[in-house]
C-alpha positions as CSV (number, residue, x, y, z in Angstrom):
1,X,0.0,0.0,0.0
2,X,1.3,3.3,-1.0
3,X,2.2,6.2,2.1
4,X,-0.5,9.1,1.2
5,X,1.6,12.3,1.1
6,X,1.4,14.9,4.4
7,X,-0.6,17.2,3.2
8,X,-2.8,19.9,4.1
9,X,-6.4,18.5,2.6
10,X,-5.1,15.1,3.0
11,X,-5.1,15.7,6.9
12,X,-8.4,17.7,6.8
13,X,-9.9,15.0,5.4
14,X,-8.5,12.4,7.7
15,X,-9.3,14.6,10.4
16,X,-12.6,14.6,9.2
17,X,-13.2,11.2,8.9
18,X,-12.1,10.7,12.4
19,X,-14.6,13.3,13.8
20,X,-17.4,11.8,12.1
21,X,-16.9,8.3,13.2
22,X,-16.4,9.5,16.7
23,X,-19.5,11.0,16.9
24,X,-21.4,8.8,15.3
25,X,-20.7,6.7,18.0
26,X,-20.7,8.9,20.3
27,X,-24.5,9.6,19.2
28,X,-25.3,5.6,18.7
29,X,-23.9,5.3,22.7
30,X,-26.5,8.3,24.1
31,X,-29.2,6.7,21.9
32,X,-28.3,3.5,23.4
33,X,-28.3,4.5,27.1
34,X,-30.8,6.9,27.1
35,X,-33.6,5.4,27.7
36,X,-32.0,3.3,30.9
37,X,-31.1,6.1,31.8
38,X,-34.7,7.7,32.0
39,X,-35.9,4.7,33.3
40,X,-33.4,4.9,36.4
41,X,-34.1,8.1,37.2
42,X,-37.7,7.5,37.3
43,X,-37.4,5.0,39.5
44,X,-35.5,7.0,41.6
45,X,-37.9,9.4,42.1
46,X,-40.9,6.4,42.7
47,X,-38.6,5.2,45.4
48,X,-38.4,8.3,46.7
49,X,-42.0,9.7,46.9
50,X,-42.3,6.0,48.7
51,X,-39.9,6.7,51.0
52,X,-42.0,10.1,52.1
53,X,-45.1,9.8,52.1
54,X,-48.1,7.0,54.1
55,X,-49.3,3.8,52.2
56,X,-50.6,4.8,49.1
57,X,-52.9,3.0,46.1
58,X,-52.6,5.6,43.3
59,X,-49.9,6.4,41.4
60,X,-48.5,9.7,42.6
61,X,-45.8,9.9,39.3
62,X,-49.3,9.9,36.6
63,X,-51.1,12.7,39.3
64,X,-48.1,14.9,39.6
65,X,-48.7,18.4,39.1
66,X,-46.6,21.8,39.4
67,X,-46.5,24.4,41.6
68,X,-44.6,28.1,41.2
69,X,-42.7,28.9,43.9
70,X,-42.7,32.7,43.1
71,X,-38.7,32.8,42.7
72,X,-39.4,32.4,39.3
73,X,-39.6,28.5,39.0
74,X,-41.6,25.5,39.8
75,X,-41.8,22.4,42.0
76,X,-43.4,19.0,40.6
77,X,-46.1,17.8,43.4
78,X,-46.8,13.8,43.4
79,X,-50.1,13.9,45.3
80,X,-50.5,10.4,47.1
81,X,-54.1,8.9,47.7
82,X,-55.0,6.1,49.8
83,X,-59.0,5.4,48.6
84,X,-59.1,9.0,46.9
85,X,-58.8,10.3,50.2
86,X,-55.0,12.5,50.1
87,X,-52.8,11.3,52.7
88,X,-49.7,12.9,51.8
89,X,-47.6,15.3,49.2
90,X,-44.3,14.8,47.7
91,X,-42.6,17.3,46.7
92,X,-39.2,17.7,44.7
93,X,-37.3,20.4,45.9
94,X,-34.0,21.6,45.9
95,X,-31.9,24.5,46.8
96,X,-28.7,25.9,45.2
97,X,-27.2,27.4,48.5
98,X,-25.4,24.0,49.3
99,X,-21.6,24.3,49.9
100,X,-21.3,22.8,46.5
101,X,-23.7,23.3,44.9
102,X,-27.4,22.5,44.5
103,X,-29.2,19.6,46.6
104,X,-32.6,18.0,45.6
105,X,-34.7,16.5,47.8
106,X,-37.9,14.8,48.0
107,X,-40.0,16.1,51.1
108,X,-43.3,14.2,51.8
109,X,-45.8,16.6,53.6
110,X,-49.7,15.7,55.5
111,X,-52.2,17.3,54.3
112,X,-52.4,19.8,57.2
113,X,-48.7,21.0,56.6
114,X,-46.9,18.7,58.5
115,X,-43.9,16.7,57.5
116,X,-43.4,13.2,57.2
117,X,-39.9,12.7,55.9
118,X,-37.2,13.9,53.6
119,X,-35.1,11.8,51.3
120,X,-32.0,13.3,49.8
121,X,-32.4,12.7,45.7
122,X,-28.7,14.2,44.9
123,X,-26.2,16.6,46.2
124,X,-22.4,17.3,45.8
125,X,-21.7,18.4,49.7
126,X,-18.1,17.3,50.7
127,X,-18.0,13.8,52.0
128,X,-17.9,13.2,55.8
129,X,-19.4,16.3,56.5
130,X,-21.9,17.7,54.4
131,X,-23.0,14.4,52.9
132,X,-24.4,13.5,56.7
133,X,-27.6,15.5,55.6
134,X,-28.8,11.7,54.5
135,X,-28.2,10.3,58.0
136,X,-31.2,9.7,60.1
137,X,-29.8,11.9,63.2
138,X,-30.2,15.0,60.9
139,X,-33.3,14.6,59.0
140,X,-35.0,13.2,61.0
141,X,-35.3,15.9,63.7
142,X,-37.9,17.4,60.7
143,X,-40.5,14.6,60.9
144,X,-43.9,15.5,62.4
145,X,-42.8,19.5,62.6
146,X,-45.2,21.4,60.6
147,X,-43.2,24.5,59.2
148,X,-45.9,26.8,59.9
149,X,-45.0,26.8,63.1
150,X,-41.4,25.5,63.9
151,X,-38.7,27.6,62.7
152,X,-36.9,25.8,59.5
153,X,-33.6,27.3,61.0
154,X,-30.5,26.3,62.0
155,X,-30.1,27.3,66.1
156,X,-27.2,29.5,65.3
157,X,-30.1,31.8,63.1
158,X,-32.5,31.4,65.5
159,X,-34.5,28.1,64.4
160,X,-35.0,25.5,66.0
161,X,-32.6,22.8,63.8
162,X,-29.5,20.9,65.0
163,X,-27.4,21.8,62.4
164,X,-24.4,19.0,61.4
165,X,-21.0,20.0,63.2
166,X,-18.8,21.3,61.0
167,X,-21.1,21.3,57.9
168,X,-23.9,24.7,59.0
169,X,-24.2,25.6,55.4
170,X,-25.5,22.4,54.0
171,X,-27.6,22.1,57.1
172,X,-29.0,25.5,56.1
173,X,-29.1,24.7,52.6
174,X,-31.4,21.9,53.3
175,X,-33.9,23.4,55.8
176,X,-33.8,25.9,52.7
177,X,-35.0,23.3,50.6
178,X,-37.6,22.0,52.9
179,X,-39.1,25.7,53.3
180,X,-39.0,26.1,49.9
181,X,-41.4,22.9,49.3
182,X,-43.3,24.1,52.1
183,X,-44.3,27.4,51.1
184,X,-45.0,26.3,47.3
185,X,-47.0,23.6,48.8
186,X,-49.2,25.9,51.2
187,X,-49.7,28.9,48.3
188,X,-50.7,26.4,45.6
189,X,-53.0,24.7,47.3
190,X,-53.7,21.0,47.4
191,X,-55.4,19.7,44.2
């Protein structure tokens, strides 16, 4: 086989050619993943609206509607019925005030207000500290408070939260979070 000659269109075109194949697979591989991809993340989110809310027998994920939060976005609300009788909300939130970054959560609310539980759905909080907002001794301390009437604030601002030691700004990112699902939740309404 002959040496093709260094040329200047000879490696354009070769240069080409590479960049087309590359993302042609490139494109065949996110074709290829994602619908698992979708499918993970909604189950994710089916896990976690479990996870938050009483026994239900409807399916919350077909019901969900969304709520402005009047900062200019919405929250998607996964209404949870037991009989057609409402025993609970889930709501994904999420604040961008974390340490690093933004953290989503799903918070499950009673009808009157009232929390049931929080799941964390993803954050990027440094590891050892701020990733202990997943650990029962911190979130916990939220279920049965109704944030109409206990203070969604770390102690050192005047709530009423145990925030983690050494990690106050992801514990205030997440009671942001929480307030933030709450106060959508009570001006929208329940549907």
């Amino acid at each position: 086989m002959a040496k093709t000659e260094s040329s200047f269109k000879n490696m354009v075109l070769s240069l080409s050619l590479i960049s087309l194949v590359a993302s042609a697979c490139l494109g065949f591989v996110y074709e290829f993943t994602k619908e698992p991809i979708e499918l993970s993340n909604l189950n994710k989110k089916v896990n976690a609206i479990k996870l938050v809310v009483p026994d239900f027998n409807n399916n919350p994920y077909d019901e969900r509607f969304r709520l402005a939060t009047g900062e200019g976005d919405s929250l998607d609300v996964y209404p949870a019925r037991k009989d057609d009788v409402i025993v609970g909300y889930a709501v994904n939130t999420y604040t961008n005030k974390g340490f690093s970054g933004n953290i989503n959560l799903m918070a499950g609310f009673k009808p009157d207000g009232s929390i049931i539980n929080i799941t964390v759905l993803e954050h990027k909080e440094t590891p050892g500290l701020g990733t202990k907002m997943s650990d029962p001794g911190f979130k916990d301390q939220f279920n049965e408070k109704n944030p109409g009437s206990f203070k969604l604030k770390v102690k050192k601002d005047g709530g009423e939260v145990d925030a983690i030691t050494a990690a106050t700004i992801s514990s205030r990112a997440f009671c942001d979070a929480v307030q933030r699902a709450y106060n959508t939740l009570q001006k929208g309404g329940s549907k």
